[in-house]
N, C-alpha and C positions, 0 to 999 in steps of 0.2 A: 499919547499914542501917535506912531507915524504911520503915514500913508507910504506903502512901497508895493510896485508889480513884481514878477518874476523876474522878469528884467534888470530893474534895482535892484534886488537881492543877489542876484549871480556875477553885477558889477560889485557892489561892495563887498560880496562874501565868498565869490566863486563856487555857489551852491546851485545846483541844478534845480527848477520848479518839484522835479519827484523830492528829491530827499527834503526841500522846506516842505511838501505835501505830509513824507514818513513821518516827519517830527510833530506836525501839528496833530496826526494821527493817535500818535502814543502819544501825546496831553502834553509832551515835551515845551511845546510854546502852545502859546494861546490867542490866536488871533484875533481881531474882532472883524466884519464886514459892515462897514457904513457908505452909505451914498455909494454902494457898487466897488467898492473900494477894500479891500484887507488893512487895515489898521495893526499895525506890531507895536507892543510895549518895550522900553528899553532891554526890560528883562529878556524878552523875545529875543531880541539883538544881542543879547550878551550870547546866552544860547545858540545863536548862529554863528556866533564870530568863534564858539567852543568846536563846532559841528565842524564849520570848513578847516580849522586850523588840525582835526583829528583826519577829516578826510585826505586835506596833501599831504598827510605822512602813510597813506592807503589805508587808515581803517575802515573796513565795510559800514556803510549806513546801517546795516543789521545790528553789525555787533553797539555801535553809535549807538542808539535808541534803544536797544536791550539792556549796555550800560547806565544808558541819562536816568532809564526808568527804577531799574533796581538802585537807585543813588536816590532819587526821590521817594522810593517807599523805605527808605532807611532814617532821612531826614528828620527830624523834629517836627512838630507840628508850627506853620508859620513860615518857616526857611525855604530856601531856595535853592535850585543848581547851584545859583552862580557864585555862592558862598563859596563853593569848590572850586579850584585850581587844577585842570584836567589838559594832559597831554601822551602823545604817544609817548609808547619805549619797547623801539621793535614794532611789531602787530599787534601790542596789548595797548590800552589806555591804561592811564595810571592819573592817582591823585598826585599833583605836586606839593608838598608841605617842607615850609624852607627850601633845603638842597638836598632833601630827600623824598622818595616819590615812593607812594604806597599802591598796590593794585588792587582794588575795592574788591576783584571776584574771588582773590585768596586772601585780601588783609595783610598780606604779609608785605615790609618796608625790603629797600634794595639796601641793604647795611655794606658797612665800607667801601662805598661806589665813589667814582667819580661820575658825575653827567657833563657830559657835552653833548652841542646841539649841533648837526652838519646838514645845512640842507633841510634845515624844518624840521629833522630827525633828532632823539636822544638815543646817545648810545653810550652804554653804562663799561667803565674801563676799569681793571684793577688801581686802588688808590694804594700812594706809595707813602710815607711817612716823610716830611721834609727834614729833619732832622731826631735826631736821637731823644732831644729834648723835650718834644711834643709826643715821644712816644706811652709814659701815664695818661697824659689831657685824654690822648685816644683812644685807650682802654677802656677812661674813665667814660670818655665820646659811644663806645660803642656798646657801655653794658646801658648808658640811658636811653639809648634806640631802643635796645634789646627789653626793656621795660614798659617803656611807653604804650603798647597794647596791653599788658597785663595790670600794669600799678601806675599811671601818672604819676601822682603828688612823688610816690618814690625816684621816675623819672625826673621827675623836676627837680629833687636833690640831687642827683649825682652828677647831672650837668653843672650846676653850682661849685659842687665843688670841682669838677672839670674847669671850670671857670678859675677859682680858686689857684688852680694849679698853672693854667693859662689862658689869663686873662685877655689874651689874641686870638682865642679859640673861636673864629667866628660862626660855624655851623654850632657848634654849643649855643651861644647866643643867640641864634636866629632860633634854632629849636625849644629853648626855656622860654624864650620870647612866647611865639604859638601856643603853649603850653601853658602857658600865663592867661595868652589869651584867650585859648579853648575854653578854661576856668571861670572865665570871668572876671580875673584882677588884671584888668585892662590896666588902670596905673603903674601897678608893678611891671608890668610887661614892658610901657613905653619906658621904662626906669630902665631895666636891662637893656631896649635896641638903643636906648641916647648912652648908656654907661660907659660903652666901650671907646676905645681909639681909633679903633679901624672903621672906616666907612666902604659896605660893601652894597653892591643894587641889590640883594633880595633882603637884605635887613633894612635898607630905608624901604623898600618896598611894602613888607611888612608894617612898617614902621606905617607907611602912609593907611594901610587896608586898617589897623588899630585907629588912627586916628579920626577915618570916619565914622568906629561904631562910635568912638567917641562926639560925634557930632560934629568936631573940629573940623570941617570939610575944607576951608581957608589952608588949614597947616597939613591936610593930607595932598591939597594940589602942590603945597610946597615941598613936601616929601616925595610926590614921584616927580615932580621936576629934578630933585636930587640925582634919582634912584636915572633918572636920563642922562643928569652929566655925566655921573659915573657912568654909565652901559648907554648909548643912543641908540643901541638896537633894540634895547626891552621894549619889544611891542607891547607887554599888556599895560605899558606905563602909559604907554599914550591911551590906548582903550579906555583904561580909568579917565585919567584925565579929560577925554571926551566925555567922558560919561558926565564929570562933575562940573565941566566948564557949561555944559546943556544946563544943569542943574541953575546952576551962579546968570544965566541967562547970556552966555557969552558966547551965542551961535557961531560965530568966527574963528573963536580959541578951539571950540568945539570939533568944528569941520576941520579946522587945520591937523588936529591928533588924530581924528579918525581917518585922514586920510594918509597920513605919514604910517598908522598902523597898516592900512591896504598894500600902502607900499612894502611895506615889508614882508606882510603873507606873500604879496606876489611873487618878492623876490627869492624868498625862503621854497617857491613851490618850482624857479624857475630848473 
């Protein structure tokens, strides 16, 4: 548990004292008070670093904590927010899952999007086919979106053979990946994200999120360290990272990603 005032939390998170108050409200975090003091759990902090990153893209604290809650009564027993991947798109929050983003109040995935991020925003663009060739993988890409809420395992075939058909198909890969993982054949999953050619940041990213359930926590710092070469702007790589170098007892390593993450909310809100 850390000790932090209002103060602390609006330098690191750029959250106002009311909205860390709304959160603690709705059960969202869970603070403790000792020696006169509020004490936050990491997981607390993850939670806030979700909350500010939703607020500079102007979603209402309302809707924030109406979301966080219906997310947490959907949850499994045991689990937590932060298992979830949450960002705007527009005024709506959305789950991020690979390089596709689901909205938890309808369920429904944003199919043949592209996302890009401007200014801390995502904003979803008609996707164009790069060449002729990729045009089956895609097809085959878009009826395994088009499945994944109704039939998994049947999802997980047809991106396979997506794969099959083109083996460079990296959203394929990153989504059977997930899907593997959701399941539980965590093995298999790191099988597919290592299988491929292409090294992209949300597949080592992924790569690294698998390798902690796996315990590997040594090979997941080395995996978002990847997922930085490639992209130095993926903030949650650093997040993680802080997260796991606190773990490893490496306050310095720690402090250093959490603060290069600050810096970049900053910059994203400027």
């Amino acid at each position: 548990m850390h000790a932090y005032d209002t103060k602390d939390l609006e330098r690191l998170f750029g959250l106002p004292a009311s909205a860390v108050r709304a959160l603690a409200r709705s059960g969202n975090i869970h603070p403790v008070r000792r020696a006169g003091r509020l004490h936050y759990s990491f997981q607390d902090l993850l939670v806030l670093r979700t909350a500010s990153a939703l607020r500079a893209a102007n979603i209402s604290s309302q809707r924030i904590n109406r979301t966080l809650q219906q997310l947490r009564s959907a949850l499994p027993a045991g689990s937590d927010l932060n298992r979830l991947s949450l960002t705007a798109l527009g005024n709506r929050i959305a789950i991020r899952e690979g390089q596709t983003l689901r909205e938890p109040e309808t369920g429904q995935y944003a199919l043949a999007l592209e996302i890009v991020e401007e200014k801390g925003r995502l904003h979803v663009i008609a996707r164009q086919d790069a060449a002729e060739s990729e045009a089956s993988a895609d097809e085959l890409y878009m009826k395994a979106l088009a499945l994944e809420e109704i039939d998994p395992q049947g999802a997980r075939a047809v991106y396979e053979s997506c794969l099959e058909a083109h083996p460079a198909h990296v959203d394929a890969r990153i989504n059977l990946g997930r899907l593997l993982h959701l399941a539980g054949r965590l093995r298999e999953a790191e099988h597919i994200y290592r299988s491929g050619d292409q090294r992209e940041p949300f597949l080592v990213f992924n790569l690294a999120v698998l390798l902690e359930d796996l315990d590997r926590e040594p090979d997941a710092i080395t995996a978002y360290r990847e997922a930085l070469a490639l992209d130095p702007q993926f903030a949650d790589a650093h997040f993680n990272l802080a997260r796991l170098y606190e773990r490893a007892r490496d306050p310095k390593a720690s402090l250093r990603h959490l603060l290069a993450y600050r810096r970049m909310i900053d910059g994203q809100g400027a």
